[in-house]
Each structure stands twice: as structure tokens, then as C-alpha cells.
N, C-alpha and C positions, 0 to 999 in steps of 0.2 A: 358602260362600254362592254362589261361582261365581259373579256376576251376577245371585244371584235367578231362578231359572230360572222365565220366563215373563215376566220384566221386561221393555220396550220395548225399552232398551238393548240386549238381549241378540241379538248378529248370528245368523245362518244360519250365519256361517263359524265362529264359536263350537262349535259340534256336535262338530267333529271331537277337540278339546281339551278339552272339556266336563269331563268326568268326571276325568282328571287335576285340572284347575282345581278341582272341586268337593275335591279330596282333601288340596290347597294352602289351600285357603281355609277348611274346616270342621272348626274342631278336635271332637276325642273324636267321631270321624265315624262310625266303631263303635257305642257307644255309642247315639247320636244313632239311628241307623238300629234298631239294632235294641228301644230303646225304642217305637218304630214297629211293629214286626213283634212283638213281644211283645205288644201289646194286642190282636191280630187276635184273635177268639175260636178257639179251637181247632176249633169243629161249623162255622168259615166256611167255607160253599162256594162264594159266590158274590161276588166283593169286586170294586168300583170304583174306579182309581189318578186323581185331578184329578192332570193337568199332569207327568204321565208321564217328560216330558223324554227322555235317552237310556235311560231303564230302571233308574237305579242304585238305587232300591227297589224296584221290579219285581223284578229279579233277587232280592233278599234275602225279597221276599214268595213268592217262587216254591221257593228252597229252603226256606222255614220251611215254606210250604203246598202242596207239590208235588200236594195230589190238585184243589186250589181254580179254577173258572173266571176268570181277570183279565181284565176289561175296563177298557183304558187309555187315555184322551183325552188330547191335548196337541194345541197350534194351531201348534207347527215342524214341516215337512217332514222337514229337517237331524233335527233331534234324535231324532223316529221313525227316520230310517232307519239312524241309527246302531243302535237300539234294536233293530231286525229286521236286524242283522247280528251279534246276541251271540244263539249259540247255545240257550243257556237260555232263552233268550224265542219260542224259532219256534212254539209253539205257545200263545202271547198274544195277544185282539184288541186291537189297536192301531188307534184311529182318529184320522183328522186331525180336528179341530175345537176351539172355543170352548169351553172349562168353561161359559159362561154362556150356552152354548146347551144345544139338547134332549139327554138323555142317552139311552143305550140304555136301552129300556123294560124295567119290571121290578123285582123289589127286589133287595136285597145286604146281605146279612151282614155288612158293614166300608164303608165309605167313606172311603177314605187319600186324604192328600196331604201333598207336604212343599215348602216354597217358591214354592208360589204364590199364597197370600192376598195380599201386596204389593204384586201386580200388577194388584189391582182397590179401587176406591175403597171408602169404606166402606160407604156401601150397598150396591156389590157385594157386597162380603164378608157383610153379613148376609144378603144376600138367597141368596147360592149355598150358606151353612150353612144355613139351611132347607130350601132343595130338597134337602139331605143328610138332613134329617131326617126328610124326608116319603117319600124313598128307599131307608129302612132296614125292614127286617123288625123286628119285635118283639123284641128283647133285641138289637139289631144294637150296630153302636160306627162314631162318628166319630171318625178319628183324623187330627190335623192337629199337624204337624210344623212351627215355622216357627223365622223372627226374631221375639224380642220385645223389647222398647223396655223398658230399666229405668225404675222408678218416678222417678228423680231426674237432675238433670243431670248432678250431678255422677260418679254412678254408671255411667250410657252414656257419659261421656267415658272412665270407668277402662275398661270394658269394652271400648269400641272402641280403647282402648288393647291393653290385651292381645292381641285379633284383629289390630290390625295385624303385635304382637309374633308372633304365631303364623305368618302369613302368612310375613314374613320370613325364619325360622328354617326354613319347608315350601318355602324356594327363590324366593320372588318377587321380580322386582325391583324400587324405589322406584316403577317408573312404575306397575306392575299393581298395589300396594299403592295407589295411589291411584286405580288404576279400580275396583280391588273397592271400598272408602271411598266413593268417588262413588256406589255401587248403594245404601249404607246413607244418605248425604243424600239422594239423589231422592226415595227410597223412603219417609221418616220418618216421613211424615204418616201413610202408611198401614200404618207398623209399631204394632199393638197394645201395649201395656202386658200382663203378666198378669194383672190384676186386668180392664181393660180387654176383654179376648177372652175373658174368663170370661162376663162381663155380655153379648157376642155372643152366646156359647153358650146362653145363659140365654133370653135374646129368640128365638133361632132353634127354640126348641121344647125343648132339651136339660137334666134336671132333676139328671142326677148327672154329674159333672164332675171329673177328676182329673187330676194333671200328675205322670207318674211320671218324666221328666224334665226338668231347668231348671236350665243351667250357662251362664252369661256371659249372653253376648246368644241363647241357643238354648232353644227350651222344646219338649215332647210334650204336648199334650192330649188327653184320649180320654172320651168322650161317650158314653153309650148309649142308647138309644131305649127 
């Protein structure tokens, strides 16, 4: 979870550790990512990354789809410029800005992201899956990677049990084990349910809907226009 990349919390000086961090704190990170890059359509030539961070699905959408234009938004400096220092990426645009600002004009084939719904309230959230919807070409696919909140209390306490038990065992120490934890309280309000970011999808224009991955507190949903 790293911080939830795009989270407020989430420092500048963070950047440089970034991606280790994300590798400590996200279990079946394999998995996770390439459940992502699996749903691109294969005819995508034109695909949009929300919230980019330092690239660590960029890079994996770049080798699944090496002939593909990426156009990548993220609102850290730090975290671009890490991102335009991994070779795989020198021919990515990478622009600084606001998801919930204007995007580059145009439509796209996929519209990806992974960890940053969190970081905007919930009318944000529906309101930025819409502009995805309305951004898609005809058979296009949203695909939104995130945290999801189990159905029950009891359930997100096992869960976040486990992810701390993960964390620990990937090297962290009690204090970072509890600042990753603190990104899942701040965050709660605006972590979804599955059922719950179904019903988003649904309001944002989106009529077929699937989750080809959902392990602990991590889900894949993928949307087509």
C-alpha cells in the first residue's frame, strides 16, 4: 500500500523509497499488478495511467504493451522524477498535475489506475470514474486497482491483521507497521466496499463490471465502455 500513493500523508521525500516500500507493504504484488495489465485490451493503443506515482505499473504496462502511447498524470514532482529516471519509461509522457483536473485531450483505449481513489472524497471518486467513462472509445476498459474495505467488521480487522502480519515478515519495523495502519484509518471513510465500488461503477456510466482480482483487503475491477 506504500502510503496509498497520492494520499496527503504521503511526503516528497517518500519518492525515493517509494517503490521498495510499495514491495514491503503489498502482498501477491505480482499478481495484483499484473491482474491490471491483463485486462488492457490487447488492440490498446492509446492508454491513460491516473496517479502514476514513480511508474511501478507504468513499467509493467510498458512491457505487456510496448507498441502502446502512455499518457501518465500524477500531482508529485518527487515521484515523476523518480519515474523519468527508470529507463523503460524515457519514452512515457509524464505530466505533473491533478487527476481531478483537465486531462490530455482525446480518447484511450484503457484508463488505469491503482491507489489513488482513496485520496479523493467520495464525490470525487464518482465524479473522476465518469470523466473515465466519457474518456473511453467504444469497447475501451476502466481498470482501477485499489484497497477495498471488507463487507464486515469483523473481517477488515482479520484482514488488516494479516497485512500487518505481511508487512512484518517483508522487513518492517513496529514504528512503519504502524504508519502504513495509520494510511488505512485516515483513509477508511474513503475506502469502498466491493459491492459498494460496484454501485460507483454502475452510477459512473459503466454496465459490465468484473473483479478478476480480490485477495484480503486488494481488489482489480475492470469496466468497459
Amino acid at each position: 500500500m506504500a502510503g496509498m500513493k497520492g494520499m496527503k500523508w504521503v511526503s516528497e521525500e517518500l519518492a525515493a523509497e517509494y517503490d521498495d516500500r510499495a514491495a514491503r507493504t503489498t502482498p501477491d504484488m505480482d499478481l495484483f499488478y499484473n491482474a491490471v495489465t491483463d485486462a488492457i485490451p490487447p488492440q490498446g493503443r492509446r492508454i491513460l495511467e491516473l496517479g502514476c506515482g514513480t511508474g511501478i505499473l507504468t513499467a509493467r504496462i510498458r512491457k505487456k504493451r510496448p507498441e502502446a502511447a502512455l499518457v501518465c498524470i500524477d500531482n508529485s514532482a518527487a515521484m515523476l522524477a523518480v519515474a523519468r529516471e527508470k529507463p523503460e519509461l524515457t519514452d512515457i509522457t509524464l505530466v505533473k498535475g491533478d487527476i481531478r483536473d483537465s486531462w490530455p485531450t482525446g480518447l484511450y483505449d484503457a484508463v488505469v489506475s491503482t491507489f489513488c481513489l482513496p485520496a479523493l472524497d467520495p464525490d470525487e471518486q464518482q465524479a473522476l470514474l465518469k470523466r473515465a467513462h466519457s474518456a473511453l472509445l467504444p469497447g475501451g476498459v476502466c481498470i482501477t486497482g485499489c484497497v477495498i474495505r471488507p463487507p464486515t467488521a469483523e473481517k477488515e480487522q482479520y484482514q488488516l491483521g494479516q497485512w500487518e502480519k505481511f508487512m512484518q515478515d517483508a522487513g518492517l519495523n513496529p514504528a512503519e507497521v504502524r504508519q502504513q495502519r495509520a494510511t488505512w484509518d485516515g483513509a477508511r471513510t474513503r475506502i469502498p466496499t466491493q459491492e459498494g465500488f460496484q454501485e460507483v461503477l454502475t452510477k459512473a456510466g459503466f454496465t459490465r463490471i468484473w473483479c478478476p482480482y480480490y485477495i484480503g483487503l486488494y481488489g482489480v475491477f475492470v469496466t468497459e465502455r
